[in-house]
N, C-alpha and C positions, 0 to 999 in steps of 0.2 A: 504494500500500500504506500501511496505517496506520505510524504513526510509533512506535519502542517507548521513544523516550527520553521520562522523564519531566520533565513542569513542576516546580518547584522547590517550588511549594507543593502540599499535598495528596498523597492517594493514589490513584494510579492506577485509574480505573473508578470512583470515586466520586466523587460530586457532592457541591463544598463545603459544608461547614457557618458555622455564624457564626463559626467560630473561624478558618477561611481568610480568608473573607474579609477579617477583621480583618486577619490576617497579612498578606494582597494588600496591603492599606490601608499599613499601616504601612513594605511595603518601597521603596513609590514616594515619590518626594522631588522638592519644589521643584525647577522648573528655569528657568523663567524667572516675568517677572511682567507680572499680568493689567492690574494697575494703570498702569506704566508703557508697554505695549505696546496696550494698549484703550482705559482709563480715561481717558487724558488724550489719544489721537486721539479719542474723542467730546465732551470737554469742548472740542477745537478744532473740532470740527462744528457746535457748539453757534450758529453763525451762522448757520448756513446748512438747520438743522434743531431742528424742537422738539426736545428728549431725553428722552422717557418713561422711567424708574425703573420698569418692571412688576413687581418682584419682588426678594427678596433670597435667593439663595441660601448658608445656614448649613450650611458644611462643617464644624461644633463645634470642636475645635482647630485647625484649619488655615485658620480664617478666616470672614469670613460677606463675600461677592459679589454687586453691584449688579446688575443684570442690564438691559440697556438695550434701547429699540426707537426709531430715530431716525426720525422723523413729517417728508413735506412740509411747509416752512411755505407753500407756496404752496399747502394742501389746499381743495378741491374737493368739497363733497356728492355732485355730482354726477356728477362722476371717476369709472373703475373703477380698483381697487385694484389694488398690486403689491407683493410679499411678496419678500423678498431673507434667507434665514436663513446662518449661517456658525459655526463651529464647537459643532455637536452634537456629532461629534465633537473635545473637545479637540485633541486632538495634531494635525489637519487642519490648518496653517497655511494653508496659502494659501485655506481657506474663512474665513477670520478676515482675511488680510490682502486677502484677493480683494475681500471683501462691502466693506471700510473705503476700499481704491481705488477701487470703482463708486461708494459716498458719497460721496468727496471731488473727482471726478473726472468723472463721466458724470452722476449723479443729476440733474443739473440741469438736460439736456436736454431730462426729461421735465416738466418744469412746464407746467403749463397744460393736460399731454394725460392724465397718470395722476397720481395719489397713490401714491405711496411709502413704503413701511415694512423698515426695514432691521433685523434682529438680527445683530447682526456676532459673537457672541460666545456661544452658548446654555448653552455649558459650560467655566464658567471654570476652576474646580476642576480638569478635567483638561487647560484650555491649560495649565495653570503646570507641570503635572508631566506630561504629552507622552503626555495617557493617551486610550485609546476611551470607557472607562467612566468611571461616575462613582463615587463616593467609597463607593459601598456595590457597586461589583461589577456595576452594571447598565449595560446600555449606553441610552442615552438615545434611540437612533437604533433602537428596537424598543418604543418606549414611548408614543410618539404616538397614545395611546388611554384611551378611560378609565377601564381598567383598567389603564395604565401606571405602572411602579414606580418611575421615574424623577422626581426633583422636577424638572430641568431641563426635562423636557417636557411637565412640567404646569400648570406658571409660564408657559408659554410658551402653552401652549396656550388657560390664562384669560384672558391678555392680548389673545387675538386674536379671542376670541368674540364680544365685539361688533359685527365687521365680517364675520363667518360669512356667507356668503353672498353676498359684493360683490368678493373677489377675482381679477379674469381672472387673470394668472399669479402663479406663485412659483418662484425658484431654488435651491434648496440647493446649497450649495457643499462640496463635501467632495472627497478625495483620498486615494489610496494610496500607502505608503511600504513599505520592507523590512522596518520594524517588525512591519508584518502577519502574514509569516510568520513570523520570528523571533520574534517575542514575542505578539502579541494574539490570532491564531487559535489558538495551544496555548494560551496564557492560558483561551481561551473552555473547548475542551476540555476541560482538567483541572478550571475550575470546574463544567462541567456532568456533569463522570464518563464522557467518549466518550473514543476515539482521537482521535488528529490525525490528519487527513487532511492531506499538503501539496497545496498548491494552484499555481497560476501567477498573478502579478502580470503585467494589461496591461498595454506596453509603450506610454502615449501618453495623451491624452484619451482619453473616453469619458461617455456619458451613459445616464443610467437613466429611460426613459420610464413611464410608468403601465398596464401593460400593461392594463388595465381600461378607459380613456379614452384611446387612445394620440392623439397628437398629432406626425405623422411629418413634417409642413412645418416645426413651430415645433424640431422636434428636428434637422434639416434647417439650418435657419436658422442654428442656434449652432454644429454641425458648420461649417459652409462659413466663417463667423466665426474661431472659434477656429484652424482650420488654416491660415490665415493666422501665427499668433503661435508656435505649438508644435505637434510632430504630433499624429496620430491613431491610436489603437490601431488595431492587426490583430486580426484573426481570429481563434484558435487554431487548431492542422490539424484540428480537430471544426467551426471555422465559428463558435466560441462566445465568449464572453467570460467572466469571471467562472462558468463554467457554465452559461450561458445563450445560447441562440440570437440571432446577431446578426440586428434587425427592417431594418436599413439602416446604414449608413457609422458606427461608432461608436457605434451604438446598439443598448440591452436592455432589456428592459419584465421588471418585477416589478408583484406586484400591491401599491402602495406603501402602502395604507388598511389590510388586512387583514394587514400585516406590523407596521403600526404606525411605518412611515418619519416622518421631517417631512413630507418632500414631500406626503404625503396629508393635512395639518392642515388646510388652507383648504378643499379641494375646487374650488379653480382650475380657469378649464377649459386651460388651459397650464400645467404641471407639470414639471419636472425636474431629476433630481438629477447635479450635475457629478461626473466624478471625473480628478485629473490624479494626473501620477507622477513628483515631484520627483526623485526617485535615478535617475533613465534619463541615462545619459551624453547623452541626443539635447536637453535640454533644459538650465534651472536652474529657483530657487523662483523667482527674479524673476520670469522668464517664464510662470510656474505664476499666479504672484499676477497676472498683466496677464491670463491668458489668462480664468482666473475674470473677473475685470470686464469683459473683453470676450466670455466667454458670456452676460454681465446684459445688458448693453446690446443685444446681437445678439436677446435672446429677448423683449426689451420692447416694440423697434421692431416684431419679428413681430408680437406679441401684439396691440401698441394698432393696424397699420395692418390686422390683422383685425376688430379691433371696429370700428375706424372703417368698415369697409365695411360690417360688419355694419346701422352705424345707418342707413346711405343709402336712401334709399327707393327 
């Protein structure tokens, strides 16, 4: 049943105007900092990867943000590419801390077999203040189009045009918390003028395949990885996840292009988006942030020892 308590900003059934959103804007605050939690683990990367500056994102009072893509330096022409992105959504940590431990920690395995491109951070603005959206209201993670109103995902997306069409995989790294229902899915509601529906948060890992191009071994792959480190979400008693039919063990296919996900920015043919669930008594974040780097590393090796068969004659 729909929910009749109202979000704090706005009027119920009505979709915000600029003067909410302002409001929205102005009630979220500083919480942590991008600078010292990103900024200076990429400046300590800085050996071990080029540091691309793609873009600066100007949140006008509240700051203007580097935005980084850290490059193999062992790159390859000839290599296929691999795409690692990490906080679209801000408030995501362990997509932030996930992507920054597969750089400092696994990336190096792959030299010599893939090129590597890591965004560990897409949306600074809202790490610091532990938000989905970004600084006007939008969420970035429905924007990866180009018609998207999101400057983070279109910063992101120039950056990668170049290599448009060279990508085998990419991972996006994101994660569900209690925030969601508590605050960001009514947040959504009130700004768009619906009810709240409440929802059920999975209880574990879980992955979001491309229902369009599914790819059931490489999603297979990361499953049988990650459960190792932290569980696996169930089912709902519908069989569902997220509202969606489970395709295999922890996984659900969205059509991630036509939503405007990250996950559809490259056009990889290995695509998926993680999502873990630091608040479940059955885990912690630490193990949230290993699991993410060991979904990277799990869906890489899938990825390059299918291309490598692929070249074989």
């Amino acid at each position: 049943m729909p929910s009749t308590h109202p979000f704090p900003i706005g009027t119920p059934g009505a979709p915000w105007t600029e003067a909410e959103r302002r409001q929205w804007r102005a009630s979220v605050t500083k919480r942590r900092g991008y600078a010292d939690d990103v900024v200076a683990a990429v400046e300590r990367l800085g050996a071990r990867f080029e540091v691309i500056t793609y873009g600066t994102l100007d949140a006008g009072p509240d700051g203007r943000f580097p935005l980084f893509l850290l490059k193999s330096r062992a790159w390859r022409e000839a290599l296929p590419l691999a795409l690692v992105t990490g906080g679209v959504h801000g408030y995501e940590t362990s997509g932030v801390h996930g992507a920054l431990r597969f750089a400092e920690r696994d990336a190096s395995a792959f030299e010599g077999r893939l090129n590597v491109l890591v965004a560990p951070c897409v949306s600074p603005w809202a790490y610091e203040r532990v938000q989905r959206w970004n600084p006007d209201a939008v969420d970035p993670n429905r924007s990866f189009k180009p018609d998207g109103a999101a400057a983070e995902a279109r910063l992101l997306r120039e950056a990668l045009a170049p290599f448009r069409g060279r990508f085998l995989a990419h991972l996006d790294l994101h994660e569900t918390t209690d925030s969601d229902e508590a605050e960001f899915r009514p947040a959504l509601a009130a700004r768009d003028g619906k009810p709240f529906e409440p929802g059920v948060i999975p209880d574990g890992f879980y992955l979001v395949d491309d229902g369009q191009r599914p790819q059931p071994g490489f999603q297979a792959a990361i499953i049988e990885a990650v459960a190792q480190v932290t569980h696996i979400a169930e089912p709902d008693a519908n069989g569902q996840l997220i509202g969606e039919p489970l395709q295999g063990r922890g996984v659900v296919h969205y059509d991630v292009r036509a939503l405007g996900l990250c996950a559809g920015v490259t056009g990889a043919r290995y695509v998926t988006t993680t999502e873990v669930y630091p608040d479940s008594p059955r885990t912690t974040p630490a193990l949230c942030n290993q699991a993410q780097a060991t979904a990277v590393r799990a869906g890489l090796e899938f990825a390059w020892r299918q291309a490598l068969g692929d070249a074989k004659p």
